[in-house]
C-alpha positions, -999 to 999 in steps of 0.1 A, spaced: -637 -69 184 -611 -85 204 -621 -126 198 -596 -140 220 -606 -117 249 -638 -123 242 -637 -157 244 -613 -160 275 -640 -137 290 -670 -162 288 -647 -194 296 -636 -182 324 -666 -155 335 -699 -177 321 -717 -201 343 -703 -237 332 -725 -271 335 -715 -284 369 -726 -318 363 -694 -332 351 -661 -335 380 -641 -326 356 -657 -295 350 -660 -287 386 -622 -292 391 -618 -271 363 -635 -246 384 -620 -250 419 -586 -249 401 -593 -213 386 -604 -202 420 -574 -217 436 -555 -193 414 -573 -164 418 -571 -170 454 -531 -178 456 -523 -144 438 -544 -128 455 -533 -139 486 -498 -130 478 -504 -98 468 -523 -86 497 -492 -103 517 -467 -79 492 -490 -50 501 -492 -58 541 -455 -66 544 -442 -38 521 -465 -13 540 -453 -22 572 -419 -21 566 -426 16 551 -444 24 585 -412 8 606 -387 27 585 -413 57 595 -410 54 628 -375 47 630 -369 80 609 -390 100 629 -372 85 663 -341 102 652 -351 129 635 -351 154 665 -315 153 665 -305 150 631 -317 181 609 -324 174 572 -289 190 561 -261 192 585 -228 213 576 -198 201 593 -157 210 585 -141 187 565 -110 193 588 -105 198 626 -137 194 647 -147 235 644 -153 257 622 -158 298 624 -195 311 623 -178 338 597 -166 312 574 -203 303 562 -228 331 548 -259 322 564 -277 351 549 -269 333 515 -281 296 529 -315 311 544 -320 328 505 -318 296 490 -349 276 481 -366 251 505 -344 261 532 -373 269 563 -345 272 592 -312 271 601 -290 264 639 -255 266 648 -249 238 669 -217 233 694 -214 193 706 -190 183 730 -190 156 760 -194 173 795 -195 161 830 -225 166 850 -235 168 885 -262 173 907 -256 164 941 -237 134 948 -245 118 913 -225 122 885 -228 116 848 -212 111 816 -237 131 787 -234 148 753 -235 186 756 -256 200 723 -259 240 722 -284 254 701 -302 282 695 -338 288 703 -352 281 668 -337 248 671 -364 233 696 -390 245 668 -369 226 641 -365 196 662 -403 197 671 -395 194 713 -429 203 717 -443 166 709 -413 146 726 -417 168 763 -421 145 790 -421 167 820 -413 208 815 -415 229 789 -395 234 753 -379 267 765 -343 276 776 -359 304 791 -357 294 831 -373 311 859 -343 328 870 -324 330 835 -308 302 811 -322 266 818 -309 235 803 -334 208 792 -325 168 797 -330 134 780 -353 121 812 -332 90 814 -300 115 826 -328 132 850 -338 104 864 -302 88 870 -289 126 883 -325 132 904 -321 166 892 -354 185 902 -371 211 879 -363 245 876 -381 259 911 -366 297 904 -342 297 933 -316 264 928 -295 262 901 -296 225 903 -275 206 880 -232 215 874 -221 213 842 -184 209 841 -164 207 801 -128 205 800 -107 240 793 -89 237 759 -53 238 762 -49 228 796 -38 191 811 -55 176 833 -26 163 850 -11 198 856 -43 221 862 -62 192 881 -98 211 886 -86 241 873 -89 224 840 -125 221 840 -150 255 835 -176 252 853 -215 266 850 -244 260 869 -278 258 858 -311 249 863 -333 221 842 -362 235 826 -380 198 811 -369 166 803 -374 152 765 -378 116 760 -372 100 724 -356 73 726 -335 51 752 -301 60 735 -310 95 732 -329 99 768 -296 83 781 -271 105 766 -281 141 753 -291 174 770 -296 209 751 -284 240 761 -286 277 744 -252 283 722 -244 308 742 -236 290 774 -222 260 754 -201 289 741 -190 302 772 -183 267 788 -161 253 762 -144 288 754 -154 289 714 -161 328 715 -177 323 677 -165 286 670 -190 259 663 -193 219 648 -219 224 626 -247 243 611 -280 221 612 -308 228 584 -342 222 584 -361 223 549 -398 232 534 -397 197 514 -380 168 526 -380 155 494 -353 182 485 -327 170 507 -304 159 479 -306 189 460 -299 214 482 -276 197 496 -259 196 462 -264 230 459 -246 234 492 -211 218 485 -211 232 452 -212 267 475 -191 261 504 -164 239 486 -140 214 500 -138 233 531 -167 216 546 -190 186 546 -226 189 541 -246 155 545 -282 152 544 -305 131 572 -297 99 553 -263 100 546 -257 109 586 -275 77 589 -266 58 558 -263 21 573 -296 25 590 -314 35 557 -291 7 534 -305 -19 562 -344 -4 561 -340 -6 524 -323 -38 521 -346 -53 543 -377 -41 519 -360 -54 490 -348 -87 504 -385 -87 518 -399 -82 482 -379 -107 461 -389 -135 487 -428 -126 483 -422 -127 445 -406 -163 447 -437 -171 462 -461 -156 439 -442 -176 412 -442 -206 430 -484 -199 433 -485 -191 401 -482 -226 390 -518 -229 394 -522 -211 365 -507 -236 345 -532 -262 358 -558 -242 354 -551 -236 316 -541 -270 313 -578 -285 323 -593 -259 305 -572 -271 270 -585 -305 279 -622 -297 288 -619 -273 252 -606 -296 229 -640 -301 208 -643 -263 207 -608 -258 198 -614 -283 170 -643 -265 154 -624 -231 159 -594 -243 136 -620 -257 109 -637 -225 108 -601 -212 98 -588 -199 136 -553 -200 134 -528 -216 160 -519 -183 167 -557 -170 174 -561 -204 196 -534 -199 217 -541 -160 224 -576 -174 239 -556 -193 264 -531 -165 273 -560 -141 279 -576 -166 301 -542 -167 322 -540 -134 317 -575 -125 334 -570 -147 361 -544 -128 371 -555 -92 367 -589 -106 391 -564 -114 413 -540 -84 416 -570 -66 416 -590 -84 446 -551 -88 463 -549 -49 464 -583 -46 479 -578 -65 505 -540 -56 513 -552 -20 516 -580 -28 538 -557 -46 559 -537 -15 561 -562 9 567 -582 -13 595 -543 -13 614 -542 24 607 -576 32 624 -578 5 648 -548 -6 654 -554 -43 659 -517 -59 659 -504 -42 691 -468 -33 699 -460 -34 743 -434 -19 755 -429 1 723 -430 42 715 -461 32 696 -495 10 706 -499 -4 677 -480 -18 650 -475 12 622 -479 10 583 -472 36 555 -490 25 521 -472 39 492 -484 46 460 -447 36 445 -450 -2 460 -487 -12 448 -478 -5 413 -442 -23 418 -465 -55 434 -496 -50 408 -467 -46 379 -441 -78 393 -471 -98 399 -486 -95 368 -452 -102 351 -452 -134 373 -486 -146 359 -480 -136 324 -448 -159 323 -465 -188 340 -493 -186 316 -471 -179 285 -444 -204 290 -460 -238 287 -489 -224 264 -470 -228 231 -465 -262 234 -494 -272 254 -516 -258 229 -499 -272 198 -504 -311 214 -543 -300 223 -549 -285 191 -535 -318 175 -554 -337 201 -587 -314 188 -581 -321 149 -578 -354 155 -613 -354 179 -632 -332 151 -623 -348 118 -634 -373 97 
C-alpha cells in the first residue's frame, strides 16, 4: 500500500469540517488550483488546435498547385522528358500519380482586355491530382472543350478578361507566349506564337492564385512555347502524405545532381517555419502561464502544512520519516495537478469538437464559415506531459524546506 498516496488521497479527496475559515480557505485555494491548470490547459488545447486547423487550411489553399514531390533541373529552366524514367518513378512505393508540367508567363486577350497570367500545362491526370473538382466555380474540370482543347481560368483572370464560357463555336480567349530565340525588337509580333482557345471553367482557390494562373493540356503549352518534348518539372502526387520525405530521398538518390526534387514543404519552406514557429512561440507563452498559475499550488500545500501540523506531529512519533512526510505533500501537489490536466483536456476537446460541429466562432469574408481546428493526438500529450512537469516543480521546489520548518513546527506542537 502506497501511504503517502493514500493519505494525499483523503486530504485532498475527503469531506473536511467547514466550520473553521481556515479550513475553508484551505479549500477554495485547492480549487483555485485545480481550476487555473485546468484553465490553462484547455487554453493549450484550444489554441494549439487552432493553429493545427489554420496551418490546415492554409496547406490545403495551396495544395492544388503544389504536388507532394516536385522534380525540377538543377540547371537551366528545362529539362528533357527522356532524361527521367517515369516508368521507374510510377514503380516506386507510395507514388499514386505523376504530371509533366510546362510553366511559363503568357499574354492573354480576349477582346479589348488584356492580361498578364502564369501559363501551367498539364496533363489530364493533373486535375485529378490537384482535386479541381472541389475548387470549380463555374464549368467543368475537363480540357476537353466543345469544339476541341479548352483552357480553364483562375476566375479572378475571367472576370478581369470577360472571357465567356466555352459556347462550341468562339474560340474566345488569345493566348500569345514569346518565340524562343527571337527579339522582340527585331521580329516585333512575329515574336509572339499565338493560339486561340476556348475557356472551359473557372477555378477559384485563392486571391493570388485566382488572379494569376490558368491550366492548359501539355500539349498546347507545348506547341505555344516550342518545347517539342521539353518541360520544368515533373509534379508527384503520393498514397501517404506522410511519406513525402522519403521518397523524396529516394528520388535524388535516383536522379542525381542533375535535378532537384523538393517535397510540398520545402517548395514552401518559410510558410511552414512561420506556421511552426508560430505554434511553438504560441506553446512556450501558454506554459509561462501555467507556471505562473501554478503558484497556487504552493499556497495550497502551504495551508495544508499548516492546517496538518498536529497530524504531521503524531506521524513522526509513530516513526514516519521526513522523507515519508514530505512524499504526502508532493502527492497532494501531485494530484491536484493530474485533476486538473485531466478536467483541462475535457474541456479543451469539447471546445474543439463543439467549433468542429457547430462552428460557433465565425470567420466573414473568409474561404471558410467558421473558424477551423485540427486536434492532434501529438499536442495533448506535449500539454498533459509540460503541464504536469510545471506542477510537479511547483509543488517539489519549496516542499523540502517548507516541510522541514512544519515538521519542526509539529514536534514542537506534539511533545512534551
Amino acid at each position: 500500500m502506497n501511504l503517502p498516496l493514500l493519505f494525499a488521497r483523503r486530504y485532498l479527496f475527503a469531506r473536511r469540517n467547514t466550520a473553521g475559515r481556515s479550513t475553508n480557505a484551505i479549500n477554495i485555494i485547492t480549487a483555485i488550483s485545480i481550476v487555473v491548470i485546468a484553465v490553462v490547459t484547455a487554453a493549450m488545447v484550444v489554441v494549439l488546435s487552432t493553429l493545427n486547423g489554420i496551418s490546415d487550411l492554409v496547406d490545403s489553399i495551396y495544395s492544388p498547385f503544389d504536388q507532394d514531390i516536385t522534380i525540377t533541373a538543377a540547371e537551366g529552366k528545362t529539362f528533357e522528358r527522356g532524361s527521367v524514367d517515369l516508368d521507374h518513378i510510377l514503380a516506386q512505393p507510395g507514388v499514386r500519380n505523376t504530371s509533366w508540367v510546362i510553366e511559363e508567363n503568357v499574354l492573354l486577350r480576349s477582346g479589348d482586355q488584356r492580361r498578364v497570367a502564369t501559363m501551367k500545362g498539364v496533363e489530364p491526370q493533373y486535375l485529378h491530382m490537384s482535386r479541381m473538382q472541389q475548387y470549380m466555380y463555374s464549368g467543368k474540370p475537363t480540357f476537353t472543350g466543345l469544339s476541341g482543347p479548352a483552357v480553364l481560368l483562375g476566375i479572378g483572370l475571367k472576370v478581369d478578361l470577360g472571357v465567356p464560357l466555352d459556347d462550341g463555336v468562339f474560340q474566345a480567349l488569345e493566348i500569345s507566349a514569346p518565340i524562343r530565340g527571337r527579339k522582340l525588337s527585331k521580329y516585333q509580333q512575329r515574336a509572339f506564337e499565338t493560339v486561340a482557345m476556348a475557356v472551359r471553367g473557372a477555378f477559384t482557390i485563392n486571391l493570388d492564385f485566382d488572379s494569376k494562373y490558368m491550366l492548359v493540356p501539355l500539349n498546347t503549352a507545348a506547341e505555344l512555347l516550342n518545347y517539342d518534348s521539353a518541360v520544368t518539372a515533373l509534379e508527384i502526387e503520393l498514397d501517404d502524405k506522410k511519406q513525402m520525405d522519403r521518397v523524396a530521398d529516394g528520388l535524388r538518390a535516383q536522379l542525381g545532381p542533375a535535378f532537384t526534387v523538393k517535397t510540398r514543404h520545402q517548395k514552401n519552406a518559410l510558410m511552414y517555419q512561420t506556421n511552426a514557429s508560430e505554434k511553438l512561440f504560441t506553446f512556450v507563452v501558454l506554459s509561462f502561464i501555467g507556471l505562473i498559475g501554478a503558484f497556487n499550488i504552493i499556497a495550497s500545500l502551504t495551508m495544508m502544512m499548516i492546517e496538518k501540523r498536529r497530524d504531521m506531529g503524531t506521524l513522526a512519533a509513530m516513526g514516519a520519516t521526513p522523507a515519508m512526510i514530505r512524499r504526502i505533500f508532493f502527492h497532494e501537489g501531485l494530484l491536484i495537478v493530474v485533476v486538473g490536466v485531466i478536467i483541462g483536456l475535457l474541456l479543451g476537446l469539447g471546445i474543439c469538437l463543439a467549433q468542429e460541429h457547430f462552428g460557433f466562432v465565425q470567420l466573414s469574408d473568409s474561404v471558410v464559415e467558421a473558424y477551423p481546428v485540427n486536434v492532434l493526438g501529438t499536442d495533448l500529450v506535449l500539454i498533459a506531459l509540460m503541464v504536469l512537469a510545471i506542477g510537479l516543480v511547483a509543488a517539489w521546489i519549496p516542499l523540502r524546506a517548507l516541510s522541514k520548518r512544519f515538521l519542526e513546527s509539529a514536534k514542537t506542537t506534539t511533545g512534551p
